[in-house]
DODREN-549785 format. One line per 8 residues: number of its first residue (from 1); their letters; for each residue x, y, z of N, C-alpha, C. Coordinates in nm, 3 decimals. Example, Ala and Ser with C-alpha at 12.3 -4.5 7.8 and 13.67 -1.06 7.14 Angstrom:
2
1) as) 1.319/-0.569/0.780/1.230/-0.450/0.780/1.320/-0.330/0.780 | 1.285/-0.225/0.708/1.367/-0.106/0.714/1.290/0.003/0.787
This chain:
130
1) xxxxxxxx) 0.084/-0.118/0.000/0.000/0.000/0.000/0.088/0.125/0.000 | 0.034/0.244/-0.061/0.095/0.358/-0.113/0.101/0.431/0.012 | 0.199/0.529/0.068/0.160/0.641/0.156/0.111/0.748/0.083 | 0.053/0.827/0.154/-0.010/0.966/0.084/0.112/1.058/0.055 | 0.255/1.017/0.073/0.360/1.133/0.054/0.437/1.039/-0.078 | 0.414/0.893/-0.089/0.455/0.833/-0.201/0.373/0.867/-0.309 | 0.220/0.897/-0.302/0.165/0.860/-0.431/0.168/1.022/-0.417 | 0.160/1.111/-0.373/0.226/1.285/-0.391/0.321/1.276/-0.460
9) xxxxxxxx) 0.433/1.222/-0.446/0.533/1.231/-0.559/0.554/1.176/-0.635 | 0.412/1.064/-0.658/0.402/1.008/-0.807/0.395/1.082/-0.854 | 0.247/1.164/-0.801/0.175/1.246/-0.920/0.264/1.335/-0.940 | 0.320/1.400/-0.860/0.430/1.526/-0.905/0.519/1.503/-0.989 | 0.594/1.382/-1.003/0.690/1.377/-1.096/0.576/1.307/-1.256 | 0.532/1.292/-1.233/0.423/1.190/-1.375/0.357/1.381/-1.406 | 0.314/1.450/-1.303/0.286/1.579/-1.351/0.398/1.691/-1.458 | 0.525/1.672/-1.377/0.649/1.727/-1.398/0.680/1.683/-1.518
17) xxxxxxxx) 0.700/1.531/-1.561/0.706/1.521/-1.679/0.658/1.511/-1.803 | 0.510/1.533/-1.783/0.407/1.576/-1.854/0.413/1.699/-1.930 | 0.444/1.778/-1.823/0.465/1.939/-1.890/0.601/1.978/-1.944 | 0.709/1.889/-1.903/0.840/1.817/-1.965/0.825/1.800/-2.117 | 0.759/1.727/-2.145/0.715/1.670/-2.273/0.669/1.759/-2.362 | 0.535/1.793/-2.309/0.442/1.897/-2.395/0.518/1.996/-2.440 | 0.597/2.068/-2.329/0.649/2.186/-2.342/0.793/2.183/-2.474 | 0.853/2.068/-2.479/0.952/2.044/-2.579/0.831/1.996/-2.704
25) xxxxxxxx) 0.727/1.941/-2.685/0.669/1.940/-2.801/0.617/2.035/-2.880 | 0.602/2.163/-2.785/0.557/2.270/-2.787/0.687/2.334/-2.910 | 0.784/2.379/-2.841/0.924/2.425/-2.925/0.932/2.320/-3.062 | 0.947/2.219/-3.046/0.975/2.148/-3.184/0.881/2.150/-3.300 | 0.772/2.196/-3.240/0.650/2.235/-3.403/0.666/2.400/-3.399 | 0.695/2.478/-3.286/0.766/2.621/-3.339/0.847/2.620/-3.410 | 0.925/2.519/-3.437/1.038/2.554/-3.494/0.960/2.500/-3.634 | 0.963/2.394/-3.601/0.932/2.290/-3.741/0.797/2.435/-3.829
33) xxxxxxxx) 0.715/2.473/-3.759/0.621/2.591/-3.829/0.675/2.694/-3.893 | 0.805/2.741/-3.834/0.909/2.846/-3.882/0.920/2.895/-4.001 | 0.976/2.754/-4.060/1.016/2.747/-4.283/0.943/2.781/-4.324 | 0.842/2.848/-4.313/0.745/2.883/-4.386/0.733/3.007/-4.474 | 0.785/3.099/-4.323/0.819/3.238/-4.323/0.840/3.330/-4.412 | 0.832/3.414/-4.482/0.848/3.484/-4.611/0.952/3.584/-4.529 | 0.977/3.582/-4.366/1.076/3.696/-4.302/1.204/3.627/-4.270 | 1.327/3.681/-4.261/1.416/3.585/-4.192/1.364/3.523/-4.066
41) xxxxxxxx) 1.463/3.385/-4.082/1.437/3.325/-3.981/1.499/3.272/-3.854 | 1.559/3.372/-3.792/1.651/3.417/-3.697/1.554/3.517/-3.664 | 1.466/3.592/-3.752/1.379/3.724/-3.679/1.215/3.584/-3.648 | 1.196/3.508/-3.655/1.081/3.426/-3.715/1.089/3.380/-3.513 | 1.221/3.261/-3.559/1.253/3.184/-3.430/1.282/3.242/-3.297 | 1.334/3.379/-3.321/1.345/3.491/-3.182/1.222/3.476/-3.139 | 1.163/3.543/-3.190/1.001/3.591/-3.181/0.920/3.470/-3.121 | 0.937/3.385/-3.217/0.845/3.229/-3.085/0.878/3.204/-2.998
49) xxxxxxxx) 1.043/3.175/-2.989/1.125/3.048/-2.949/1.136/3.138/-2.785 | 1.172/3.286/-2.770/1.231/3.339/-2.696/1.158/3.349/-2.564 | 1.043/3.335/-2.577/0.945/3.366/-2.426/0.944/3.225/-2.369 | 0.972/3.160/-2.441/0.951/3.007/-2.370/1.115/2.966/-2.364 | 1.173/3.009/-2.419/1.381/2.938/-2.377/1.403/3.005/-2.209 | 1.308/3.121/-2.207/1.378/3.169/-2.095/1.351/3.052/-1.972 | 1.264/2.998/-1.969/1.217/2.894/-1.834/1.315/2.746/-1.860 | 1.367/2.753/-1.966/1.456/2.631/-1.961/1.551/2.591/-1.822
57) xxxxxxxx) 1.597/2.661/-1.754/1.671/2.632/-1.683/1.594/2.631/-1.525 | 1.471/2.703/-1.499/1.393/2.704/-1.390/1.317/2.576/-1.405 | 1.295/2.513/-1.518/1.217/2.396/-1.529/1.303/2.310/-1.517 | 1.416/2.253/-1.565/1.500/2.166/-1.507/1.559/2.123/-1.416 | 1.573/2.266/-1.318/1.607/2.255/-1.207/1.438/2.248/-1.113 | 1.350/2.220/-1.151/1.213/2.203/-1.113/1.160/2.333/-0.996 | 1.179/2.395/-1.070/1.171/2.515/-0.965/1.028/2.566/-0.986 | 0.951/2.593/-0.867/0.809/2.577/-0.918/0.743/2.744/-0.953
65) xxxxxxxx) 0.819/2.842/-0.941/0.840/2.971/-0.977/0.816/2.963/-1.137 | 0.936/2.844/-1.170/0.974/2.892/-1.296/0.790/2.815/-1.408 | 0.759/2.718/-1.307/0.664/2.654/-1.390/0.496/2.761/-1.435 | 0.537/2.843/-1.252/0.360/2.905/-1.240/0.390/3.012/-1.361 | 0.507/3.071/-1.385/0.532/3.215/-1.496/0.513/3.122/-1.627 | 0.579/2.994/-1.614/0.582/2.931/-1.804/0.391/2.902/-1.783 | 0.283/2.870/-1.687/0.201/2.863/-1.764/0.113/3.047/-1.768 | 0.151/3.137/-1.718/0.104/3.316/-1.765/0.145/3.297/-1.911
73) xxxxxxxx) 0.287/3.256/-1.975/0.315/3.254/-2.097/0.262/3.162/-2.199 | 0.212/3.078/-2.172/0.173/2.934/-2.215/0.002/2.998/-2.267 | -0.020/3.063/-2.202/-0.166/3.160/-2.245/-0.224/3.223/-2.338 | -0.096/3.265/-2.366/-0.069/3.357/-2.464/-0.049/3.274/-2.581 | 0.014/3.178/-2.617/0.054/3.067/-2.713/-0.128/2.975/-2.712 | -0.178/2.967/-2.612/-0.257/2.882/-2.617/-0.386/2.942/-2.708 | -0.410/3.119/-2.703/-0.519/3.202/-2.713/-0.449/3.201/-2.851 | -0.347/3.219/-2.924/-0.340/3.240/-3.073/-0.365/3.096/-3.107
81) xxxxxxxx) -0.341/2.986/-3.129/-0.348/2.886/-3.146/-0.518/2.836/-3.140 | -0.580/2.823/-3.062/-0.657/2.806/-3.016/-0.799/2.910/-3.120 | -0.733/3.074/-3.153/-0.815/3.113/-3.226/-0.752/3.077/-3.390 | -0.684/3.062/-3.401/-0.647/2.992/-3.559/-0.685/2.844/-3.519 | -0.708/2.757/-3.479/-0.773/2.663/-3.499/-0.929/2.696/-3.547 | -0.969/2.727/-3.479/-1.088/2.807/-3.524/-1.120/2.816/-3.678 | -1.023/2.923/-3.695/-1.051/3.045/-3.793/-0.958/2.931/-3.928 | -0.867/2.798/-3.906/-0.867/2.765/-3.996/-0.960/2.628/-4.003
89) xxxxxxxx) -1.006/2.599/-3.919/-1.152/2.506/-3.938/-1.084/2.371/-3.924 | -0.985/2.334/-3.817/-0.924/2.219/-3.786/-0.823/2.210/-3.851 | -0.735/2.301/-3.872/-0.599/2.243/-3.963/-0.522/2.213/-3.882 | -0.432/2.102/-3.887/-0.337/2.018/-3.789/-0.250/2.112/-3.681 | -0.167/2.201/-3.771/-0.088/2.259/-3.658/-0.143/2.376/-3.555 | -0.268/2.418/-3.595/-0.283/2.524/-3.492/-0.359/2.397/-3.368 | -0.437/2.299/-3.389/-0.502/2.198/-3.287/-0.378/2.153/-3.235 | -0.278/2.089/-3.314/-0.141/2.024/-3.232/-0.112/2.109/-3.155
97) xxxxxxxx) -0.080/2.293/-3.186/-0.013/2.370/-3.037/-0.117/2.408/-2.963 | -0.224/2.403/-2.996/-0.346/2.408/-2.885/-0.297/2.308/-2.725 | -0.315/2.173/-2.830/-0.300/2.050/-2.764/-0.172/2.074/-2.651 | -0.117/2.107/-2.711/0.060/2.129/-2.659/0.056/2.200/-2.572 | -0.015/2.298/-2.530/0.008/2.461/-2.464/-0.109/2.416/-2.343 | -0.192/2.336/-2.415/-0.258/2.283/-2.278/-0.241/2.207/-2.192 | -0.172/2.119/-2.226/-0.073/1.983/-2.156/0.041/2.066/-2.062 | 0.151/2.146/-2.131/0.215/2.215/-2.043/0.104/2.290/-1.936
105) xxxxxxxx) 0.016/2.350/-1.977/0.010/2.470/-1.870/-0.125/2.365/-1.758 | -0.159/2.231/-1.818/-0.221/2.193/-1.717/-0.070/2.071/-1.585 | 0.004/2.029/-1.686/0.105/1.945/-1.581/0.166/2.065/-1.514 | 0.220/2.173/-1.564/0.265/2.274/-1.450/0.193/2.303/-1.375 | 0.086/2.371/-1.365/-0.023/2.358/-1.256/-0.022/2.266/-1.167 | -0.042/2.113/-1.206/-0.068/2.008/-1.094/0.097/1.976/-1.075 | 0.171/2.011/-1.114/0.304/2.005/-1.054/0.374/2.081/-0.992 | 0.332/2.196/-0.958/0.297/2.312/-0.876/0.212/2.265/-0.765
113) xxxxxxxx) 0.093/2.238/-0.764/0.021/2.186/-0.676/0.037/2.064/-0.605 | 0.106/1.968/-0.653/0.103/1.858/-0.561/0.277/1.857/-0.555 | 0.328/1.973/-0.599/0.457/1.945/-0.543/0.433/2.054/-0.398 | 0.390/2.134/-0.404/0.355/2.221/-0.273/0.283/2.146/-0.169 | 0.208/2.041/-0.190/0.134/1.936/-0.095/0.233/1.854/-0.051 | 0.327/1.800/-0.143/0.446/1.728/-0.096/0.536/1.825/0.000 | 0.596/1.924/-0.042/0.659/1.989/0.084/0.559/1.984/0.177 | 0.475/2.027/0.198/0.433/2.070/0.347/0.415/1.928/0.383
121) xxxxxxxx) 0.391/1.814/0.360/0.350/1.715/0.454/0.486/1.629/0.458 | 0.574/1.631/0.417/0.757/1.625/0.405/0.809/1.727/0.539 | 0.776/1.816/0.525/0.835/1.926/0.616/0.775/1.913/0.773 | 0.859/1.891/0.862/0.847/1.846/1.002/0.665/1.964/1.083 | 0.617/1.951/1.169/0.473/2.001/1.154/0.576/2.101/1.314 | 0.528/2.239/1.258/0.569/2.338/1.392/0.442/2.378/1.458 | 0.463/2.324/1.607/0.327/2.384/1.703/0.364/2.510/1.771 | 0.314/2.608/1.715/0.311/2.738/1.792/0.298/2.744/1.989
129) xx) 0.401/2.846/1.975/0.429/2.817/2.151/0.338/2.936/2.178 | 0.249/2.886/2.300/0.136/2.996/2.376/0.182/3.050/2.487
């Protein structure tokens, strides 16, 4: 049988790498969407690539700061996407970064959340002195 601080850091790490995933799946169809461009593409790949490289290193080091800001940004990716799916009536890549932007910004969330449930019930319990 599971303790409640074992199956906490199931979900946290199965959360963690969820948004792990998405979030590199996320970058690899930015990029792969790129060639398209009629602008250079060094000005193309700045422009996507750059709001989301910055959390690379807060997410690896699992820092849960870095996850709650990647999903404020993840919003923003999710609301263009999300209205070009729309507006192109199901065409693959705007539903794929839909898909993508929602996976990150829902595993950061619950990896945020049940990693904060894991500290506190990890962390020794202080009784206030009267």
């Amino acid at each position: 049988m599971q303790t409640p601080s074992s199956a906490l850091a199931r979900k946290t790490s199965i959360s963690h790498n969820t948004a792990i995933v998405s979030y590199i799946g996320l970058l690899v169809l930015l990029v792969l969407t790129s060639f398209d461009a009629e602008i250079s593409l060094a000005l193309v790949l700045s422009i996507k690539l750059v709001p989301l490289l910055i959390f690379i290193p807060g997410l690896l080091k699992k820092n849960f700061k870095a996850h709650i800001w990647l999903c404020f940004v993840i919003l923003l990716y999710f609301t263009q996407y999300s209205v070009r799916a729309y507006l192109t009536q199901g065409d693959w890549e705007p539903v794929l970064m839909t898909l993508f932007s929602v996976t990150t910004f829902i595993g950061s969330m619950m990896y945020v959340r049940w990693g904060k449930q894991l500290e506190a019930s990890l962390s020794p319990v202080q009784v206030p002195d009267s």
